[in-house]
C-alpha positions in Angstrom: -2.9 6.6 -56.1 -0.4 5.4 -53.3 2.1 2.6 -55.0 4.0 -0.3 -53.1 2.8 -2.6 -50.8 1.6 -1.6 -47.4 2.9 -3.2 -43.9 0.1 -4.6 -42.2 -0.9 -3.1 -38.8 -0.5 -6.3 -36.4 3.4 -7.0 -38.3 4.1 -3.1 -37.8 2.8 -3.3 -34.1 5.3 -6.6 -33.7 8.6 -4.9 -35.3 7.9 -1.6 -33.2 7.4 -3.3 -30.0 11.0 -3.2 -29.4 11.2 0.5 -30.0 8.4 1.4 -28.1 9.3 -0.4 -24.9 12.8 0.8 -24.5 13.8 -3.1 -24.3 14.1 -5.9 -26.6 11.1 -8.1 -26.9 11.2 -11.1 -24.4 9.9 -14.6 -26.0 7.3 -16.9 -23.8 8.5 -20.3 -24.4 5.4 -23.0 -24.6 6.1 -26.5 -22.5 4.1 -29.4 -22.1 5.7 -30.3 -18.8 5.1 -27.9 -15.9 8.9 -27.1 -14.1 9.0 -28.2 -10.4 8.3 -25.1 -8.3 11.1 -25.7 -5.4 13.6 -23.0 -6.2 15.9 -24.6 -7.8 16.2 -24.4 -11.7 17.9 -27.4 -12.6 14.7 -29.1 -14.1 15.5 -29.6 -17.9 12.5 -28.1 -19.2 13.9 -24.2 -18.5 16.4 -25.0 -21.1 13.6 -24.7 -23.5 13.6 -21.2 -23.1 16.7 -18.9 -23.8 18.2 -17.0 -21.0 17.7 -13.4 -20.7 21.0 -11.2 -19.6 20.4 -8.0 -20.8 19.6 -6.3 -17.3 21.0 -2.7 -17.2 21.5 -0.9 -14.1 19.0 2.3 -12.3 21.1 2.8 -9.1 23.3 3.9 -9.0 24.4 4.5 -12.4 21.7 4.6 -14.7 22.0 2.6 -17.9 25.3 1.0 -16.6 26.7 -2.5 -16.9 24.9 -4.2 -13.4 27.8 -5.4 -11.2 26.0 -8.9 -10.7 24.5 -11.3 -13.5 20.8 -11.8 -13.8 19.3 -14.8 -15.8 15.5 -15.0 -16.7 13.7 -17.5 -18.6 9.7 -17.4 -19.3 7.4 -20.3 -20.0 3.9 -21.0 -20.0 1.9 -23.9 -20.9 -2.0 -24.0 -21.2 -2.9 -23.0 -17.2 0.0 -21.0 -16.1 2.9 -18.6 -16.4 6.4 -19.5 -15.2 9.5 -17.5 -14.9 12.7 -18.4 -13.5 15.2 -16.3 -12.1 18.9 -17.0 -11.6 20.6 -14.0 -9.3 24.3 -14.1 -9.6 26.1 -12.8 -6.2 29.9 -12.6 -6.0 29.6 -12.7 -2.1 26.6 -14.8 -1.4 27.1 -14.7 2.2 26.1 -11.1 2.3 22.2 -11.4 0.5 20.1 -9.7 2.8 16.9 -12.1 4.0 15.6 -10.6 6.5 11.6 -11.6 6.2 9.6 -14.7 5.4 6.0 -13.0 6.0 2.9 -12.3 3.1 3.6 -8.9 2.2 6.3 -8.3 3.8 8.1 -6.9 1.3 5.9 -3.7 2.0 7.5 -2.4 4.8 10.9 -4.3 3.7 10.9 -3.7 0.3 14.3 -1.8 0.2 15.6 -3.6 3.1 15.9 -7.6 1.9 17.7 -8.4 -1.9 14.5 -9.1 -4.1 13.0 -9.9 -7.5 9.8 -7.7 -8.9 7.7 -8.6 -11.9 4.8 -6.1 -13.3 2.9 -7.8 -15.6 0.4 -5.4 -17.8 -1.8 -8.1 -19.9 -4.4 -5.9 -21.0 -1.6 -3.4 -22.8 -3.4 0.1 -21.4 -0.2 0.9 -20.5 -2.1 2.2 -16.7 -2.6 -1.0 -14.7 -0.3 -4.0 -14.1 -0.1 -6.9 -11.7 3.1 -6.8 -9.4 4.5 -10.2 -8.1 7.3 -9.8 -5.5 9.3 -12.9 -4.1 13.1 -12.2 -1.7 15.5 -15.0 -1.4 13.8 -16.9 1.6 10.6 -17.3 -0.9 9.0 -14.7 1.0 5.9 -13.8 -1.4 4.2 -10.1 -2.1 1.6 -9.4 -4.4 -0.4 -6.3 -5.5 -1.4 -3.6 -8.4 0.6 -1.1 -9.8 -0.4 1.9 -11.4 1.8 5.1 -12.9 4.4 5.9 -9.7 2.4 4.6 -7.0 1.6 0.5 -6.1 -0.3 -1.4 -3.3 -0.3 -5.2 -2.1 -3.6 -4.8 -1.3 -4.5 -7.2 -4.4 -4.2 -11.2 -2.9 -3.7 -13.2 -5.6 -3.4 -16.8 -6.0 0.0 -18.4 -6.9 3.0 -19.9 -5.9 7.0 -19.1 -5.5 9.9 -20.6 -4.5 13.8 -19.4 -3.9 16.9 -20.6 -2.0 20.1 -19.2 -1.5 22.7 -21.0 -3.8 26.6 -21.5 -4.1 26.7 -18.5 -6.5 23.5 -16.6 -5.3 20.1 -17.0 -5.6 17.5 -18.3 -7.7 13.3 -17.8 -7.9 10.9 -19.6 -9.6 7.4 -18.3 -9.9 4.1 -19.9 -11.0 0.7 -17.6 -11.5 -2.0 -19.1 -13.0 -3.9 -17.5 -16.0 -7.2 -18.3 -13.8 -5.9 -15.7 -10.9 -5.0 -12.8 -13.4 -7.6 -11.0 -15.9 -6.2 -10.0 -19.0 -7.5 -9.1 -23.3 -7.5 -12.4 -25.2 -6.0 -12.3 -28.5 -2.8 -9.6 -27.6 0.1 -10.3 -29.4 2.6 -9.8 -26.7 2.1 -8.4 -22.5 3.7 -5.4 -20.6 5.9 -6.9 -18.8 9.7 -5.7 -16.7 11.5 -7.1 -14.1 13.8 -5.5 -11.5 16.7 -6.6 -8.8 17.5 -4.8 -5.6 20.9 -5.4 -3.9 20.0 -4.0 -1.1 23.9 -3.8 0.2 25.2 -2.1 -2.9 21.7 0.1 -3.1 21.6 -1.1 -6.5 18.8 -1.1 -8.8 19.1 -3.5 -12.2 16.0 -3.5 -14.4 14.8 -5.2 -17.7 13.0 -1.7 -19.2 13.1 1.9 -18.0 16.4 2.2 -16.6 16.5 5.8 -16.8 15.8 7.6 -12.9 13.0 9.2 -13.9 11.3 5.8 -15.1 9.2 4.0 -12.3 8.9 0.7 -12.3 5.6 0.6 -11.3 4.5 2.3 -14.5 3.2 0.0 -17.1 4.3 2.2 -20.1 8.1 1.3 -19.0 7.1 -2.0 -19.6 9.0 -4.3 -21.8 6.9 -6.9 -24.5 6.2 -10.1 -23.9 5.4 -12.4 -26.9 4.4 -16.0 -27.5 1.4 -16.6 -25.3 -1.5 -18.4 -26.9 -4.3 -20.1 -26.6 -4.2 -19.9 -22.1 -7.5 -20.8 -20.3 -8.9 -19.6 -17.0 -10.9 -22.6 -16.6 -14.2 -21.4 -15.7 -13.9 -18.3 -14.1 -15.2 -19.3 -10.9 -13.6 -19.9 -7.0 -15.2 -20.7 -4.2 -14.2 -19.3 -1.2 -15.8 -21.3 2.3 -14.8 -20.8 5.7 -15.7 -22.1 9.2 -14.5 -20.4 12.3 -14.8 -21.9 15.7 -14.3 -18.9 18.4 -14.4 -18.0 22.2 -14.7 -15.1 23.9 -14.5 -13.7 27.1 -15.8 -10.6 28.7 -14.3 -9.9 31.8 -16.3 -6.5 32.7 -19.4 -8.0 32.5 -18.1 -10.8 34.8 -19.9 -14.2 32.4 -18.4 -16.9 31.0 -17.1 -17.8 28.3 -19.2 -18.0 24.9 -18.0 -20.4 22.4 -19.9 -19.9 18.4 -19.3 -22.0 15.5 -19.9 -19.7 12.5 -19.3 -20.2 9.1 -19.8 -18.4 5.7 -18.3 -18.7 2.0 -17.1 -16.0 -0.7 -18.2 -16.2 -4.7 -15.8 -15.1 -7.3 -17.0 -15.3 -11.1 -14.8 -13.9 -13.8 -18.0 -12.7 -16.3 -14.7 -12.0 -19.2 -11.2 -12.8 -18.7 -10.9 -9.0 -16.7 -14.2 -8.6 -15.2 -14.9 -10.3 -12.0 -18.2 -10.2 -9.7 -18.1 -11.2 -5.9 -20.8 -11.9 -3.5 -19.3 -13.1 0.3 -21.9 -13.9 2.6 -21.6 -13.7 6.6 -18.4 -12.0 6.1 -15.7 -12.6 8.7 -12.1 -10.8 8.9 -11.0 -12.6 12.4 -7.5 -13.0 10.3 -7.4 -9.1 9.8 -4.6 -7.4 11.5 -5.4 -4.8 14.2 -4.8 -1.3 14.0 -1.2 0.6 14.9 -1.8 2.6 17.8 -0.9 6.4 17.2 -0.5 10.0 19.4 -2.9 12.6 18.2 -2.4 16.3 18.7 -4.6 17.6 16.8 -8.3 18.4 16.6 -9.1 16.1 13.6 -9.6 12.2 13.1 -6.3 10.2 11.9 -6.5 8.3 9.0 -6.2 4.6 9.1 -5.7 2.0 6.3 -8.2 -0.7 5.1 -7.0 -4.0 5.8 -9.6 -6.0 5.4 -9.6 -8.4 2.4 -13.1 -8.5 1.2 -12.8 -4.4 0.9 -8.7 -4.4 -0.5 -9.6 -6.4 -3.6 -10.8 -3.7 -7.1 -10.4 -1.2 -4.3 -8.0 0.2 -6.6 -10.4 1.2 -9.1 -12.1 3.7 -6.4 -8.7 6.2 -6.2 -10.1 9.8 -7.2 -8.5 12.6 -7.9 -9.1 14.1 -4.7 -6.4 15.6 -2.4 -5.0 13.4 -0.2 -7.4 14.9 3.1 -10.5 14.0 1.1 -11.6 10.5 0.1 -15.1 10.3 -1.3 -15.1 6.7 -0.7 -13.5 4.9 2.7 -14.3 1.4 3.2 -13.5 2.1 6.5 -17.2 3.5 7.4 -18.2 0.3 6.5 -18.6 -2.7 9.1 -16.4 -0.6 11.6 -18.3 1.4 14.4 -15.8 2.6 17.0 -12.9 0.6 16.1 -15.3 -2.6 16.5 -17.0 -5.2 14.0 -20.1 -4.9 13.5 -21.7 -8.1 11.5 -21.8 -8.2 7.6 -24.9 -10.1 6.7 -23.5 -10.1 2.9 -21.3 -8.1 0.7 -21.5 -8.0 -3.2 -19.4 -6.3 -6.3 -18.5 -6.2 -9.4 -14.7 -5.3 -10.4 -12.7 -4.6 -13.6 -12.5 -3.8 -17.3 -14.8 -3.6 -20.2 -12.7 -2.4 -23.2 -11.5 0.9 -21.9 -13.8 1.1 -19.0 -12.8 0.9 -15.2 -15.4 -0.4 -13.1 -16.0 -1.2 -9.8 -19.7 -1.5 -8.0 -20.0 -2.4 -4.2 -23.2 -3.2 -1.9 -23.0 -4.2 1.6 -25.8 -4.8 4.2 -24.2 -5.0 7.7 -26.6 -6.8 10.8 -27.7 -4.8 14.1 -24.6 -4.3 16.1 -25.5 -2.8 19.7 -27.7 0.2 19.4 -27.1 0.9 15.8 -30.0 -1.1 13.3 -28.8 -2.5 10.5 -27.6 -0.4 7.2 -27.0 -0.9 3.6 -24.0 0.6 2.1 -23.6 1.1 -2.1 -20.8 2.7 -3.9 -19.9 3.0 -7.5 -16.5 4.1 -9.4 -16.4 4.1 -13.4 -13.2 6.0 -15.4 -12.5 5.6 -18.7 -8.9 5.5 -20.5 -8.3 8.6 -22.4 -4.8 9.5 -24.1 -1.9 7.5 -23.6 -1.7 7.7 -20.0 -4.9 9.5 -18.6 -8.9 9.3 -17.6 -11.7 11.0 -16.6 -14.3 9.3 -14.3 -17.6 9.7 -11.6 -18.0 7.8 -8.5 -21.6 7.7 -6.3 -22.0 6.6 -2.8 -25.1 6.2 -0.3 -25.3 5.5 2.9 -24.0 6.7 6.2 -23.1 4.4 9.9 -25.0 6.3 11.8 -28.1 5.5 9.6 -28.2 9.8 8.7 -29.3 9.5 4.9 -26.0 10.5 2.9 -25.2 10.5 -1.0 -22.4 11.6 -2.6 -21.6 12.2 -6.2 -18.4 13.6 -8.2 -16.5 13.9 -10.8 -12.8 13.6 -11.9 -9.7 14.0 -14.7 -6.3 13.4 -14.6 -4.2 14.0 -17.0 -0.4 12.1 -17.1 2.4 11.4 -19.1 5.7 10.0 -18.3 7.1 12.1 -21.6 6.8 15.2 -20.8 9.6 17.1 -21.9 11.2 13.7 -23.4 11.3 11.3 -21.0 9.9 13.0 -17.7 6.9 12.5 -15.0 3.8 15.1 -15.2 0.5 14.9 -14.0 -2.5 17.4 -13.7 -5.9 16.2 -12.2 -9.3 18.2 -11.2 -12.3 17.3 -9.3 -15.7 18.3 -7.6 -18.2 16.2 -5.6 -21.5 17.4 -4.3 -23.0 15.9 -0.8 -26.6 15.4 -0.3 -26.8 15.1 3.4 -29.5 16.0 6.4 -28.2 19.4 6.9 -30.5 21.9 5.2 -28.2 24.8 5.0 -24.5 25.8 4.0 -22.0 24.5 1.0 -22.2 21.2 0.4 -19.6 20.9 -2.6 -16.0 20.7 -3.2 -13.6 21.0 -5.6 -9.8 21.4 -6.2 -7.0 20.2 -8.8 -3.7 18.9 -8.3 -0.3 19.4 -10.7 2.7 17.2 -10.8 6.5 17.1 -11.6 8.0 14.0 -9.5 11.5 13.2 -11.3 14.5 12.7 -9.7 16.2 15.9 -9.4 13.6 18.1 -9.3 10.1 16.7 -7.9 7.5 19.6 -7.4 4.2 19.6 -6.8 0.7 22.2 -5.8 -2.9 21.8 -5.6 -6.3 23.6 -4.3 -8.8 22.5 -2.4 -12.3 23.9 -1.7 -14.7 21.8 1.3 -17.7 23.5 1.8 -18.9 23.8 5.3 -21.9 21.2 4.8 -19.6 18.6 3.1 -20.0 15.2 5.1 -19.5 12.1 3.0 -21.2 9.7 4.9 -18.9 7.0 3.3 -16.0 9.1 2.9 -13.0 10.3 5.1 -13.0 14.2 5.6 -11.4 15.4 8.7 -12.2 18.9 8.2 -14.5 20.9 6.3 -16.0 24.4 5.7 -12.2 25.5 4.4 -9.9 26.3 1.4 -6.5 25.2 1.4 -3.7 25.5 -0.9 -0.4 23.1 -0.9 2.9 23.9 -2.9 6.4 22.0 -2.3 9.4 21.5 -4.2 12.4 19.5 -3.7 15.5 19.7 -5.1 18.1 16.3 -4.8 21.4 16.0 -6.1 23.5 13.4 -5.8 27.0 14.2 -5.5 29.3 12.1 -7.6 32.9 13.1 -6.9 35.2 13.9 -4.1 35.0 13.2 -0.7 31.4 14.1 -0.7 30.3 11.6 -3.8 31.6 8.9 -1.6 29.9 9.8 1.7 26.4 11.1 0.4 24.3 9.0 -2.0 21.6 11.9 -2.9 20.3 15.0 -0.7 17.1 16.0 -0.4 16.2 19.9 0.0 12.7 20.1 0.2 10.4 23.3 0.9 6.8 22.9 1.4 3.7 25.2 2.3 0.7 23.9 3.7 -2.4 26.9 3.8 -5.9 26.8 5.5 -8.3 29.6 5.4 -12.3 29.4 6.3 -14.6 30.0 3.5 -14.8 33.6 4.1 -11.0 33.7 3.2 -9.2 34.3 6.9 -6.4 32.2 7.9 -6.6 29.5 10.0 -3.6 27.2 9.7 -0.5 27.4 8.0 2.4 24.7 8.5 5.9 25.1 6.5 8.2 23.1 6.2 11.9 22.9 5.3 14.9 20.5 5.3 18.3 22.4 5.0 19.7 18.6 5.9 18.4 15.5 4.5 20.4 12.9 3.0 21.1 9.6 2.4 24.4 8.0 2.6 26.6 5.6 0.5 25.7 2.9 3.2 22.0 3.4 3.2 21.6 5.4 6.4 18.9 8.1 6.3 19.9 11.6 7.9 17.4 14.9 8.4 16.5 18.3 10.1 14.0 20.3 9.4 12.2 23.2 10.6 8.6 24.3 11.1 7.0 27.3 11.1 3.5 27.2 12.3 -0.3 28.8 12.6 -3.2 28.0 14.2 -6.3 29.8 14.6 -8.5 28.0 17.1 -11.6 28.5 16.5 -12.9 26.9 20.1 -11.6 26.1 23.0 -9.7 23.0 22.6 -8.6 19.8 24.7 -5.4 18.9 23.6 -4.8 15.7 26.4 -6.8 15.3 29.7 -7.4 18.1 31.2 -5.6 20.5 29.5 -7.3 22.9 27.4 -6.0 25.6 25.4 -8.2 28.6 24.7 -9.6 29.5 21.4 -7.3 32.0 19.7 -4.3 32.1 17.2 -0.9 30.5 18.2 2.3 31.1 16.4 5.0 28.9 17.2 7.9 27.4 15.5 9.4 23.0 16.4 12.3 21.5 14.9 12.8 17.8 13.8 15.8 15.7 13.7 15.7 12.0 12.4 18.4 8.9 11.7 17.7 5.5 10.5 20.4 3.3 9.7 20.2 0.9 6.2 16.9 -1.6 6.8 19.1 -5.0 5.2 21.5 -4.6 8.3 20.3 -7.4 10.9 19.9 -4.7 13.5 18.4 -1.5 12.4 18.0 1.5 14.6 15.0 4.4 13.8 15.5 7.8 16.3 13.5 10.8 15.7 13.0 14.0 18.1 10.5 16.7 17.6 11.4 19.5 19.8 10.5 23.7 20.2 7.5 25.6 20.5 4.2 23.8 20.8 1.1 26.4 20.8 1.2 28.3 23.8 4.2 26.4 24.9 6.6 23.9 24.2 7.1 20.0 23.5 9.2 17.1 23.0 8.3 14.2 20.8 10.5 11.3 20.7 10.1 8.1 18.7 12.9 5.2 18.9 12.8 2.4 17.0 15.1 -1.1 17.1 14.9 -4.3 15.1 16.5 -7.3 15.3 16.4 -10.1 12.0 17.7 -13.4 11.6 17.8 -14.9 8.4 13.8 -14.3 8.2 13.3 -16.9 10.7 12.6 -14.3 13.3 11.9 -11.0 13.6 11.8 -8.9 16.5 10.7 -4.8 16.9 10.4 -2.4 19.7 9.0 1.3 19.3 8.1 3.9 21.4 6.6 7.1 21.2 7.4 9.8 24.0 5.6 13.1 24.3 5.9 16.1 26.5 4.2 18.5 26.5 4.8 22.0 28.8 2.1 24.7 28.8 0.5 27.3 30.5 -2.3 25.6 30.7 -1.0 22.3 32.0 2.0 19.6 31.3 0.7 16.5 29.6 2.7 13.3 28.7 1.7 10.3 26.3 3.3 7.6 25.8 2.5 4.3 23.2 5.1 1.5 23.1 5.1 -1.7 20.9 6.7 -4.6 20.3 6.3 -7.0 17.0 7.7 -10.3 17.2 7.3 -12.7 14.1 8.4 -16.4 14.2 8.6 -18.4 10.8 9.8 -21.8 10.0 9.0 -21.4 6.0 6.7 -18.2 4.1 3.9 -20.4 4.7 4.2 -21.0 8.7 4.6 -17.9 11.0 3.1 -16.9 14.5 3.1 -13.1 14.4 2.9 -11.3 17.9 2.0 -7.8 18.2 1.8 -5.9 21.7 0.9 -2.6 22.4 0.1 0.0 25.5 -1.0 3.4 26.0 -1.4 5.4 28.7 -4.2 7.4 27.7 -6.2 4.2 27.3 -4.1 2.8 29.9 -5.1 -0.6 28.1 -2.7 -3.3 27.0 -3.1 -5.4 24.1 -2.2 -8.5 22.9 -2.6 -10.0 19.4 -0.9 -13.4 18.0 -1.9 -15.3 14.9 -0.7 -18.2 13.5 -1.1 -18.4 9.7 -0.7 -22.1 8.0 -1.0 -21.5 4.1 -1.3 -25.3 3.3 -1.5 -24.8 -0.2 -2.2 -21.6 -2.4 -5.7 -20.4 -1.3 -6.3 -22.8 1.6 -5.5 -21.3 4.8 -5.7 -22.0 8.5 -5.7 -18.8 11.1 -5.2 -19.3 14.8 -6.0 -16.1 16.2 -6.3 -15.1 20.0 -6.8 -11.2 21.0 -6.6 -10.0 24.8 -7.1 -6.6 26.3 -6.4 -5.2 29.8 -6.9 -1.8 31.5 -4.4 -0.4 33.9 -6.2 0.9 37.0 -4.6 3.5 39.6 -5.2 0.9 42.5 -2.2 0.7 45.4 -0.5 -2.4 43.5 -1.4 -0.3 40.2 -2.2 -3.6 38.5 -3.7 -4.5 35.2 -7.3 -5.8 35.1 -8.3 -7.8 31.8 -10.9 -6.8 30.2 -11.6 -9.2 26.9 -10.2 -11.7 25.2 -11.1 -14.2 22.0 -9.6 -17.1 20.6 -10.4 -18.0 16.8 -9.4 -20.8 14.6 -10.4 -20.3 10.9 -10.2 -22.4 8.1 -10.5 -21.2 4.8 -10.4 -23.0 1.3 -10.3 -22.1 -2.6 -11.9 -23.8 -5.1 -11.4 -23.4 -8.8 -12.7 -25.7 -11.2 
């Protein structure tokens, strides 16, 4: 018999929190007085909690002193979460602000100085909240998961900043009724990083190793001291009414004004399971598409932006490789790049102890000539390990009313210790289509491994689509193939001499890309390598890169109007040079040129990019793409040009314009929205769209073609 006393399990959890996280253990202050949320963090009540300094650096020296202060300080009281954030800057004049929009810290998250918080309060160490917020108050939120996040999570909650004598400062309010999370945990997963973006430094609260991401919950830090939080009652009511106009101009009538209306249902069933039902769905707020050059025989793949759809989608990743998504929300309410009605949408999202869940059914109205069609899809993983799961998804349903099922199965395996303290991942998978065709494969399978560090990220998989694999709600731009990927990249980052201070890290990447038909011929193969890529002390972004290529065509093929290239293998090799200077500079510049052989021939492909930023306020972008193509068979040129231009007078007023031309379509298009948030969850949209078609008559004029004007009004209610 076993003498001396023994530690209980909840102390021992509490004293090795510390250890485990790689930080020390952050305290949650309780206040009965809410701060102010303005930005400024004078209010008495964050001197309640005590400052914490102990930031350590990632970039560029990992585990170093940081060259600027950091102060943060947590509180809470019984309906929210607070932190406040005190950025120290020795040269103030020089923070970079360059955006004010939602979500802009997507496509400027390395390019404006910024504050990022990953909250894990379920402690799987797999799944986390992300809450973003740059000087200007600017606000990005989202899910995080391993290496990899998204923003396409829209949470409610509230941030302010303002640039200060000695800096900046943040304050952030989320409310315990927008995020799910396990009652009773003794402390959260939480870490906080700083980018500089002029220094290209990095500062973080936990993982400050390279090979740590940030977005990886097990970096994560403890939180302790919140108790006894509500989320009210779990539910929010979402109504809108839209008033809109439209006009088409082929068919010559007026104009037809419709009021329309509809409402969305959120009910949290436990603090981290949430059902939805939203009927007459509208998405008159969602973004249109980028306009892109295709030169290739298979569909591009673009991104879900539509609310209703982004929100648990994160639940449906699979293991799949990245051609081959079982489930693409996409095929849903979206015939021909136009909405069709959604009569009602429900789903059920979350956690249930270990469990991942997510179930969706949609029923879309008669749009045209197609009859209305229900859409269901289902995703359940389960937690396994430290780090891992193994999970099934289902779908049914097809848009062109075909009947369509889908069923398949996944694992992945990952740890962010392998070999100490490095990244490694290895996934498998195989789905089975039922679909109208009788005949031929209708299964596919493949697996994946992993090594992304820092110096050395490598990386190979298999795939196997059999010829009769169609997921009616997936995205599959080419069956009845095999294909094989491997690539490794090796990037060292030069620390002394002349070169240490020019380069900041190189990248020498080799990849090979393999497609054979079932029978086990080659059809494709794409290589690629980059003797020269770099970036610099300053942030600038320099490449070349070469690539070898084959292509068996198995048909004839019409590559642009009127020029077809005959069925048959090509061989041909094209080179690629790009430069971008460092995104925080007020006026960035993007050039690339693709140039060499092109099938039978050769091409050009040029892309130029300029942006101009001030202070967030505005925001201005021109891009074009120039191709030219020289062949046997024909020349060909295509050419897409936009221009973005976003006005904002605080993060919650901006008109965003977006124009864009063709001329394959030879159409033009105009979008601009105005977004009002009035308060967190209560929105206004102005939105007006308008399209016109240039036509070869002798003054080569544009004709319009349609055009719709839509104000929206939106509201959250949360008792």
């Amino acid at each position: 018999m076993k003498s001396g006393r023994t530690i209980p399990g909840a102390l021992l959890f509490v004293l090795c929190l510390p250890l485990l996280s790689g930080a020390q253990a952050l305290k949650a202050v309780r206040v009965a007085q809410a701060p102010k949320i303005d930005g400024d963090l004078s209010d008495e009540v964050w001197k309640s909690a005590e400052p914490f300094t102990g930031f350590r650096m990632v970039e560029p020296r990992p585990n170093q002193e940081p060259t600027e202060r950091t102060e943060l300080r947590v509180l809470y009281d019984e309906s929210c979460l607070y932190f406040g954030v005190r950025c120290y800057d020795s040269e103030p004049s020089r923070i970079a602000a360059n955006s004010m929009a939602h979500d802009g810290s997507d496509e400027h998250s390395e390019n404006d100085d910024i504050i990022r918080i990953l909250l894990d309060p379920f402690q799987d160490k797999r799944n986390a909240y992300i809450f973003f917020v740059n000087p200007r108050g600017a606000r990005s939120e989202g899910l995080a998961s391993g290496e990899h996040y998204s923003l396409n999570w829209d949470g409610i909650w509230e941030a302010k900043a303002r640039i200060v004598a000695n800096g900046w400062s943040a304050e952030l309010q989320i409310p315990f009724k927008t995020i799910s999370f396990k009652p009773g945990l003794m402390a959260w997963g939480i870490n906080v990083e700083r980018y500089i973006p002029r220094k290209l430094e990095t500062i973080r609260l936990s993982g400050t190793n390279r090979d740590n991401f940030f977005y990886n919950p097990v970096e994560a830090a403890a939180l302790e001291g919140i108790r006894d939080v509500k989320q009210g009652k779990g539910f929010t009511f979402r109504p809108y009414g839209m008033a809109s106009v439209l006009k088409d101009h082929i068919m010559g009538e007026g104009y037809d004004a419709k009021l329309d209306g509809g409402f969305d249902i959120y009910k949290n069933f436990t603090p981290n399971l949430v059902g939805a039902f939203s009927y007459n769905t509208d998405f008159a707020e969602t973004e249109v598409d980028d306009r892109q050059i295709n030169l290739t025989r298979f569909a591009l793949l673009f991104p879900e932006k539509r609310m209703f759809f982004l929100e648990g989608s994160d639940i449906f990743n699979f293991a799949s490789s990245e051609s081959f998504t079982p489930f693409f929300s996409r095929r849903i309410g979206l015939i021909n790049g136009r909405q069709a009605p959604i009569t009602f949408g429900a789903k059920v999202y979350g956690k249930i102890g270990d469990t991942n869940m997510a179930v969706l059914d949609v029923r879309t109205d008669r749009f045209g000539e197609f009859a209305g069609r229900n859409f269901f899809a289902a995703r359940m993983s389960q937690n396994i390990l430290e780090e891992s799961k193994i999970g099934w998804i289902f779908t049914n349903g097809s848009p062109t009313g075909e009947k369509n099922s889908l069923a398949g199965a996944d694992f992945t395996f990952q740890t962010s210790r392998f070999s100490g303290n490095r990244n490694f991942s290895a996934s498998g998978w195989y789905a089975y289509n039922w679909n109208e065709r009788k005949q031929g494969r209708h299964q596919g399978y493949g697996f994946r491994l992993d090594y992304p560090n820092d110096l050395w990220d490598i990386g190979t998989s298999y795939a196997y689509y059999g010829d009769s694999l169609d997921p009616g709600l997936g995205f599959l731009p080419r069956n009845g193939i095999q294909t094989a990927y491997g690539q490794i990249s090796f990037r060292p980052r030069p620390e002394k001499g002349l070169l240490g201070r020019i380069v900041r890290q190189f990248f020498f990447e080799f990849s090979g890309d393999y497609y054979w038909d079932l029978a086990g011929s080659l059809e494709t193969r794409k290589l690629f390598m980059a003797p020269l890529n770099l970036e610099t002390q300053g942030g600038e972004h320099i490449e070349f890169n070469i690539n070898p290529n084959r292509d068996v065509l198995p048909y004839d093929f019409e590559i642009s109007n009127g020029v077809v290239l005959p069925a048959g293998p090509y061989d041909f090799t094209n080179y690629n040079i790009e430069f971008s200077t460092a995104g925080f500079r007020p006026v960035v510049a993007d050039l690339g040129w693709r140039f060499g052989g092109f099938y039978s021939g050769h091409y050009d492909d040029a892309e130029v990019g300029l942006g101009l930023k001030y202070k967030g306020y505005a925001t201005i972008s021109l891009n074009a793409n120039f191709v030219r193509g020289r062949l046997p068979q024909g020349n060909f040129n295509e050419n897409v040009y936009q221009i973005k231009a976003d006005l904002f007078l605080s993060p919650d007023l901006g008109l965003m314009n977006y124009i864009q031309y063709d001329n394959v379509s030879r159409e033009l298009g105009w979008s601009t929205r105005i977004r009002w948030r009035i308060s967190p969850g209560n929105e206004i949209f102005i939105v007006y769209n308008k399209n016109w078609e240039k036509r070869w008559d002798p003054a080569c004029r544009f004709f319009p073609l349609e055009e719709r004007g839509v104000l929206k009004v939106s509201f959250s209610i949360r008792p």
